[in-house]
MMTF fields as JSON, N, C-alpha, C and O atoms, coordinates in Angstrom:
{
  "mmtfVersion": "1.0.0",
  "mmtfProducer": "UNKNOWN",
  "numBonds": 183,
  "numAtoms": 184,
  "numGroups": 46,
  "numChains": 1,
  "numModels": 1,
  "chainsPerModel": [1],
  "groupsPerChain": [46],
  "chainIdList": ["A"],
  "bondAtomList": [4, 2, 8, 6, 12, 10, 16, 14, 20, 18, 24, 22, 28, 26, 32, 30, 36, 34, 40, 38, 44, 42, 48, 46, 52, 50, 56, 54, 60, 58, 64, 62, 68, 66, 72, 70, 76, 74, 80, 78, 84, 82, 88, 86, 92, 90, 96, 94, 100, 98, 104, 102, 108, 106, 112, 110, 116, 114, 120, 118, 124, 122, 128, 126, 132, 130, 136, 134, 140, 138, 144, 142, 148, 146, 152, 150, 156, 154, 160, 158, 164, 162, 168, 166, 172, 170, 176, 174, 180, 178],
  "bondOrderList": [1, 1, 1, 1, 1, 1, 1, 1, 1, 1, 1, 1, 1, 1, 1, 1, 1, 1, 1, 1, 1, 1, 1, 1, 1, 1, 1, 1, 1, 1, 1, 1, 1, 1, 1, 1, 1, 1, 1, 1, 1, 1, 1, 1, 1],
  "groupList": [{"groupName": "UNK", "atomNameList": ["N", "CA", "C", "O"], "elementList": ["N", "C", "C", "O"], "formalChargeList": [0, 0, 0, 0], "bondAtomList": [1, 0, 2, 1, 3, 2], "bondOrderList": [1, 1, 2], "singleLetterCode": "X", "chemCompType": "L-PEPTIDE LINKING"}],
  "groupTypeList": [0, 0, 0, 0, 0, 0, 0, 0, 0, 0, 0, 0, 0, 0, 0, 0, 0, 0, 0, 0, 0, 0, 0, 0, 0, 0, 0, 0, 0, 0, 0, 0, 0, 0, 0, 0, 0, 0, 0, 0, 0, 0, 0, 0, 0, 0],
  "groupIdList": [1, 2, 3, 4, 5, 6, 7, 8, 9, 10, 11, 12, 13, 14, 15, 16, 17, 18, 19, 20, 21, 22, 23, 24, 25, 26, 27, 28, 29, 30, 31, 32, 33, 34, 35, 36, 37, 38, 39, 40, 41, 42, 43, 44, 45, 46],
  "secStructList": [7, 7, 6, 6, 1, 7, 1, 7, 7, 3, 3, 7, 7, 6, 6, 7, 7, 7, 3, 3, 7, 7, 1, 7, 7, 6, 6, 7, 7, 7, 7, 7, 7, 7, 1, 6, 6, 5, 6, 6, 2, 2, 2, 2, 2, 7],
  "xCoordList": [0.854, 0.0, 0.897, 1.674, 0.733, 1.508, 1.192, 0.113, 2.724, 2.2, 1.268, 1.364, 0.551, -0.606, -1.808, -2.447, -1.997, -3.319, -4.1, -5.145, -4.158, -4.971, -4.806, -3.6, -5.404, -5.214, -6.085, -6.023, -7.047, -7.53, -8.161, -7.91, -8.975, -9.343, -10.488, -10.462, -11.624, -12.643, -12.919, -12.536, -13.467, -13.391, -14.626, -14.686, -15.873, -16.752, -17.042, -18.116, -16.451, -16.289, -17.662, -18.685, -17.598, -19.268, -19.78, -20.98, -18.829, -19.706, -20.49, -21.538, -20.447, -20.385, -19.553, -19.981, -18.106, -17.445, -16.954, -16.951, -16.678, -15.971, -14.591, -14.304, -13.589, -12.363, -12.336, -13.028, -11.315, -10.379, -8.931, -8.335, -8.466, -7.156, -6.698, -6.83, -6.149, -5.411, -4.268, -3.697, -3.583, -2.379, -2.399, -3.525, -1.383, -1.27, -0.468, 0.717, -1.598, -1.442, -0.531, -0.29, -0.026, 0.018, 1.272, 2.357, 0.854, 1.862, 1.566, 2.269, 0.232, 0.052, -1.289, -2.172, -1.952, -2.587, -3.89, -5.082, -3.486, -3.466, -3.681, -2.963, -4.847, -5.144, -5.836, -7.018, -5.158, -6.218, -6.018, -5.008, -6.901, -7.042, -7.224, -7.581, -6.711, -6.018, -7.699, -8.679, -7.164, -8.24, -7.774, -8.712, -6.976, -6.48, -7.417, -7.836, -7.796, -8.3, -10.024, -10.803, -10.364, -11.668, -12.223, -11.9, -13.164, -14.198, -15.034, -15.476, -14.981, -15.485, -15.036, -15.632, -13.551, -13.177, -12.835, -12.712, -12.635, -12.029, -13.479, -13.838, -14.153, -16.021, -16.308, -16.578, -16.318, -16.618, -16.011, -16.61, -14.38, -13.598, -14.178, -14.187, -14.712, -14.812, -16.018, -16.759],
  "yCoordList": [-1.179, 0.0, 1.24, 1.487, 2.08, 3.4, 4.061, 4.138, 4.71, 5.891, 6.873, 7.793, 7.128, 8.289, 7.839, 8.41, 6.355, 5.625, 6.49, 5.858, 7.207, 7.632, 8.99, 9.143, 10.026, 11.179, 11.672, 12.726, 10.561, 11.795, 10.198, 9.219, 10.055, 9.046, 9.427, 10.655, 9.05, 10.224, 9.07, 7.925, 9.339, 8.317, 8.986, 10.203, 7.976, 8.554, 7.946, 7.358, 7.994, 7.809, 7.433, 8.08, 5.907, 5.776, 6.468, 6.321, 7.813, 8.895, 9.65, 10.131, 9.861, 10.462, 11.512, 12.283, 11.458, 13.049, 11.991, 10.828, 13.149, 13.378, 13.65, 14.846, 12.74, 13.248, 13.106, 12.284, 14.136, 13.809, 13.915, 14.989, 13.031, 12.82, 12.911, 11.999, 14.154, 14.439, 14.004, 14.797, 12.618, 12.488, 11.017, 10.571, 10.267, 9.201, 8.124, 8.056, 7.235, 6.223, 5.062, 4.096, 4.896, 3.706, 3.065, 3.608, 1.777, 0.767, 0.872, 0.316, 1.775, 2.073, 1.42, 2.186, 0.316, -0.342, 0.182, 0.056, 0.682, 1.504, 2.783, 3.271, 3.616, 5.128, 5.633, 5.303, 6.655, 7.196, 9.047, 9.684, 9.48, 11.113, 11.35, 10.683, 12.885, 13.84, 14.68, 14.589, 15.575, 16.834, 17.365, 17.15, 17.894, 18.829, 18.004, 18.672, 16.523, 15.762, 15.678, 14.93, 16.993, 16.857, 17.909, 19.095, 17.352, 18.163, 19.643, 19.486, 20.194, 21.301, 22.106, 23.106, 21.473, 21.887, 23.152, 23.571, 23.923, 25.653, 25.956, 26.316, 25.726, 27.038, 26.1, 26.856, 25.002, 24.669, 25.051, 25.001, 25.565, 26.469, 27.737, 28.118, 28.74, 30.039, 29.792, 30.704],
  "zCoordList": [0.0, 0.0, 0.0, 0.923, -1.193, -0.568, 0.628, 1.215, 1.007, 2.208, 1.745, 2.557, 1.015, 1.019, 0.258, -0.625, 0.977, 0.59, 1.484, 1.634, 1.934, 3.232, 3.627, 3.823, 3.834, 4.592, 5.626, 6.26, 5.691, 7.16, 7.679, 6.977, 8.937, 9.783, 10.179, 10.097, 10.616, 11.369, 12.401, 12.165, 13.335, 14.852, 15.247, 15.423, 15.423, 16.419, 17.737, 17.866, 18.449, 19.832, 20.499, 20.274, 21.669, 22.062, 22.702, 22.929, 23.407, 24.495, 22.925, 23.357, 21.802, 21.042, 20.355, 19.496, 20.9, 20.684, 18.883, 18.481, 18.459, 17.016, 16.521, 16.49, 16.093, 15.872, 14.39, 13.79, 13.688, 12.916, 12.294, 12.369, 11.8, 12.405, 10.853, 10.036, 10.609, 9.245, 8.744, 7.994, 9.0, 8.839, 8.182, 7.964, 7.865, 7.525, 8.24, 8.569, 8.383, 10.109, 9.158, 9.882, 7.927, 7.525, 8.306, 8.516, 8.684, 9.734, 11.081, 11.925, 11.466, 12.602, 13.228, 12.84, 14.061, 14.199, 15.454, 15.178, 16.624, 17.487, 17.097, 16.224, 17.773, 17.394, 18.485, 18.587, 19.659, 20.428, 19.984, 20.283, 19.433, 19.162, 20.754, 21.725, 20.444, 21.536, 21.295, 20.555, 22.574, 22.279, 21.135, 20.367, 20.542, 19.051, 17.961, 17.015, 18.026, 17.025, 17.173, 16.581, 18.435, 18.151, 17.326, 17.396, 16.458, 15.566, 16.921, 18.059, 16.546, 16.951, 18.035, 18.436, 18.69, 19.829, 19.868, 21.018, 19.029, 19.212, 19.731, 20.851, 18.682, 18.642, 20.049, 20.982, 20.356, 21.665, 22.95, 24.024, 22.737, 23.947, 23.759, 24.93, 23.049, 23.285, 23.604, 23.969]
}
């Protein structure tokens, strides 16, 4: 598989929160998103 079979990940989490993860995981099996990888987190801090 090339490295840029892939560019983004989206994760919906069972509490419901939303990530996405803009990068390319290839060889990487394991994935926990950070707060930076949640969908709406800026407009949700102010």
């Amino acid at each position: 598989m090339p490295s840029d079979a892939h560019d983004w990940l989206y994760i919906l989490a069972a509490e419901g929160s939303e990530y996405l993860m803009k990068e390319c995981l290839l060889g990487r099996r394991p994935v926990t998103p950070n707060p930076a990888h949640r969908l709406g987190a800026v407009a949700e801090s102010g």
